[in-house]
C-alpha positions, -999 to +999 in steps of 0.1 A: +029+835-025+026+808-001+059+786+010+047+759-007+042+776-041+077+783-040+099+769-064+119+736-054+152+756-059+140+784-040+131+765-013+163+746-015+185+782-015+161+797+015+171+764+037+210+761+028+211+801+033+192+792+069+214+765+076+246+787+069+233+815+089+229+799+122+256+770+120+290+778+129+308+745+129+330+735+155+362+751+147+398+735+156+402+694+156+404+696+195+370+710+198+355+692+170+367+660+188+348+671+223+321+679+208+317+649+187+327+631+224+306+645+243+274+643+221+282+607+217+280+607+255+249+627+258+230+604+232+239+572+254+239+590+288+217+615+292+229+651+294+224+650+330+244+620+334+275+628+314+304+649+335+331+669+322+350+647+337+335+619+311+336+641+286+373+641+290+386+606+296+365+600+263+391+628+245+421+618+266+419+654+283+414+669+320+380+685+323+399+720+329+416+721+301+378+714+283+370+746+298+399+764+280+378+754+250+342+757+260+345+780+288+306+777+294+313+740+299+284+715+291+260+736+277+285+753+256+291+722+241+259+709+238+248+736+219+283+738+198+277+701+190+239+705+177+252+733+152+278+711+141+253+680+137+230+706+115+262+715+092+271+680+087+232+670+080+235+701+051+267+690+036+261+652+036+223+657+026+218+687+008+242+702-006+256+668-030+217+674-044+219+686-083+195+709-094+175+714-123+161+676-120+126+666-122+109+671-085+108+625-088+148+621-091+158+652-067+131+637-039+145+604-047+180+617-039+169+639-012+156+604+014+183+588+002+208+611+014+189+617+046+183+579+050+219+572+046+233+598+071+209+585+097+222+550+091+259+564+092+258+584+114+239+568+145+254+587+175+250+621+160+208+614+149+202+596+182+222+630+198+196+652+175+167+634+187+176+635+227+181+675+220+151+684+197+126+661+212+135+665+246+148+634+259+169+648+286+185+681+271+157+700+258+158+717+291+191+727+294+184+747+259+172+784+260+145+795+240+165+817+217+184+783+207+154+757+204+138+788+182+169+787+161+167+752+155+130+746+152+136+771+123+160+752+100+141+721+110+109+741+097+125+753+065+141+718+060+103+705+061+090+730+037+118+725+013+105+686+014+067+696+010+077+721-016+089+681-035+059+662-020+035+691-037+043+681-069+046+644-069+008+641-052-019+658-038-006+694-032-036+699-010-020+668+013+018+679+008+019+693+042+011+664+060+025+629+033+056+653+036+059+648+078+053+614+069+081+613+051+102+629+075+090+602+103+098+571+077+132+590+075+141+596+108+129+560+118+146+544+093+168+520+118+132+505+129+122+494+095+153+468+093+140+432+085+168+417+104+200+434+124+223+424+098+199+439+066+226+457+043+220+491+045+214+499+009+187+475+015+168+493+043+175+524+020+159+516-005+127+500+015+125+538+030+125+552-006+097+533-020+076+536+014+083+572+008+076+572-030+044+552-018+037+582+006+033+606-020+011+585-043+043+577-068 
C-alpha cells in the first residue's frame, strides 16, 4: 500500500508518532528561554553573526553560564531550538485537529492552524526557514540532524497529500499538496496591506488552498 493510500488517520498517527520520536523539547524555563533567544537571534542575525555573548545579554545571562546549559554551545542550541520549534508546530497545528471528520473540514482546519502559527509565531517560522532552507545554518547541521528533520517534514507532507488525495485529482495530490504547503509557509506575503487582520489573510490562504485542490 502506497503512502498516499493510507488512511487520513493513519497518516495523521505515523507523523505525531514521528514528531514525538525525534523532538525532545527544551526542558527547564532557563533553557527554553535561550533557546527561544537565541533562535530569535539566529532568524534576524544569521547563525554566524549571533555570539554567545548575544545570546546572553538577550537572556540577562553570562555566555559561561550558557554553557552550563548547552555545553556544546551554539550548535547545541541551534539544534535544541529546531526540535523545540517542531514540538510547538505539532501541538499548536496537529494535535487540536479532531478526527473522524470529512477529509473537507479536517484540511480546512489543518491550513488554518498552520496559517495561524506562522502568523503568530514569526521569529520561530522565519528561524525554521534560515535552518531547513539553508539561509546561514544549514551548514552548521550534520547530516544525521537535517535527515531527522527532512523526515517529519516529509511525513508532515504526506499526511497533507494523504487530505489533498481526496478532495481532487489523486493522481495530482503529490504536487497541489506542495502547493499548499508553499501558500502556507508564504502566507505573510499574501497580506493586502501591513495592517490586514489576520483572520483575514487566514482565510485568503484557505480558499487559495481550497482553490488548489479543485474545491
Amino acid at each position: 500500500m502506497t503512502a498516499q493510500a493510507l488512511p487520513i488517520t493513519d497518516e495523521r498517527t505515523r507523523f505525531i508518532a514521528g514528531v514525538r520520536s525525534l523532538t525532545d523539547p527544551v526542558k527547564g524555563s532557563t533553557r527554553r528561554r535561550v533557546a527561544t533567544e537565541a533562535m530569535s537571534l539566529f532568524a534576524r542575525k544569521g547563525y554566524g553573526g549571533t555570539s554567545m555573548r548575544e545570546i546572553g545579554a538577550a537572556v540577562g545571562m553570562q555566555a559561561a553560564s550558557i554553557y552550563g546549559h548547552f555545553p556544546l554551545g551554539k550548535k547545541q542550541i541551534l539544534i535544541d531550538g529546531l526540535l523545540d520549534i517542531l514540538d510547538d508546530f505539532l501541538v499548536v497545528v496537529i494535535e487540536p485537529v479532531v478526527p473522524g471528520r470529512s477529509p473537507h473540514d479536517e484540511f480546512v482546519d489543518l491550513v488554518t492552524r498552520h496559517v495561524g502559527w506562522r502568523l503568530d509565531k514569526g521569529d520561530m517560522s522565519l528561524a525554521w526557514d534560515a535552518a531547513y532552507f539553508g539561509l546561514g545554518m544549514l551548514e552548521v547541521l550534520e547530516d544525521r540532524h537535517m535527515t531527522a528533520l527532512v523526515e517529519v517534514v516529509d511525513q508532515y507532507r504526506t499526511y497533507i497529500t494523504s487530505l489533498v488525495s481526496r478532495l481532487g485529482d489523486p493522481a495530482e495530490a503529490s504536487g497541489t499538496a506542495r502547493a499548499v504547503l508553499a501558500l502556507c509557509d508564504t502566507c505573510d506575503r499574501l497580506r493586502t496591506h501591513p495592517e490586514e487582520p489576520r483572520d483575514e489573510v487566514v482565510a485568503r490562504v484557505v480558499t487559495l488552498a481550497l482553490r488548489c485542490c479543485g474545491s
